[in-house]
N, C-alpha and C positions, 0 to 999 in steps of 0.2 A: 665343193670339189671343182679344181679347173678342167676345162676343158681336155688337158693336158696328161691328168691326173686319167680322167674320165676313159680316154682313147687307148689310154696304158693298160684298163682296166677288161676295155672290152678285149684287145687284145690277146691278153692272158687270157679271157674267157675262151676263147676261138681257137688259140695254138696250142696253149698248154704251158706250162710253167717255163720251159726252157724256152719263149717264145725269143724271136731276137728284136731289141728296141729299137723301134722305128724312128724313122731322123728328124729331126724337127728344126725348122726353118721357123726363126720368127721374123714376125712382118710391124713394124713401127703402126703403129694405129692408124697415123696419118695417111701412110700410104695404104692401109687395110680401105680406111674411109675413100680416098680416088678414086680407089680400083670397086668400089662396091656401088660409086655413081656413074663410070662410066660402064659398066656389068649393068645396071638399071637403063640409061640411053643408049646401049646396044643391045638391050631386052637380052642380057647372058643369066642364064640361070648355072650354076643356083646359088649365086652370093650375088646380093642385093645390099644396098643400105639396110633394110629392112632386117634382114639376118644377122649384118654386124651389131644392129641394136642388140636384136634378141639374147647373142653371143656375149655381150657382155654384162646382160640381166637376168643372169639364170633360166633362160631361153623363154623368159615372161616379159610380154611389152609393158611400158611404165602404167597406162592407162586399161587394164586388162577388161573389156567391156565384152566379154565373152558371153555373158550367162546374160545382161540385156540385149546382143545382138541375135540371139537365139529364146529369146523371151521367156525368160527363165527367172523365177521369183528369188528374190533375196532367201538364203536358207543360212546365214550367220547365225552364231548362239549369240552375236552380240550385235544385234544390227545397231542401237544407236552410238557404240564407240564408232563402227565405220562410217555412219551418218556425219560425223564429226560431233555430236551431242554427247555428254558428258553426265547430266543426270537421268533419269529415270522417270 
């Protein structure tokens, strides 16, 4: 679902079916990326680099080290496919 689809959806949650569709401004990536590192060196929250990642990964970082940062045991039903191992 994009982002797009997503904002439509909560909308309608919120207003009601006759909700009226909000305006959408799209922004070239390139200029999303500028504005998302000068937002970081003038400490603006709350669009970061950081966020434009996440925004375009289903709001999951590539490297999602969650459950080791918080020391949290592997609980896959398959840990050696994510291991990268392949037999058994």
């Amino acid at each position: 679902m994009t982002i797009r689809a997503y904002l439509a959806r909560l909308r309608v949650q919120q207003c009601g079916a006759n909700a009226k569709r909000a305006t959408v401004v799209e922004v070239p990536h390139w200029i999303a990326r500028i504005g998302s590192h000068v937002c970081d060196l003038m400490h603006v929250t709350p669009f970061s680099f950081g966020h434009l990642q996440l925004m375009q990964h289903d709001n999951v970082p590539r490297a999602n080290l969650l459950r080791e940062l918080l020391g949290l045991a592997d609980r896959s039903a398959m840990p050696h496919v994510q291991a990268g191992h392949t037999e058994r």
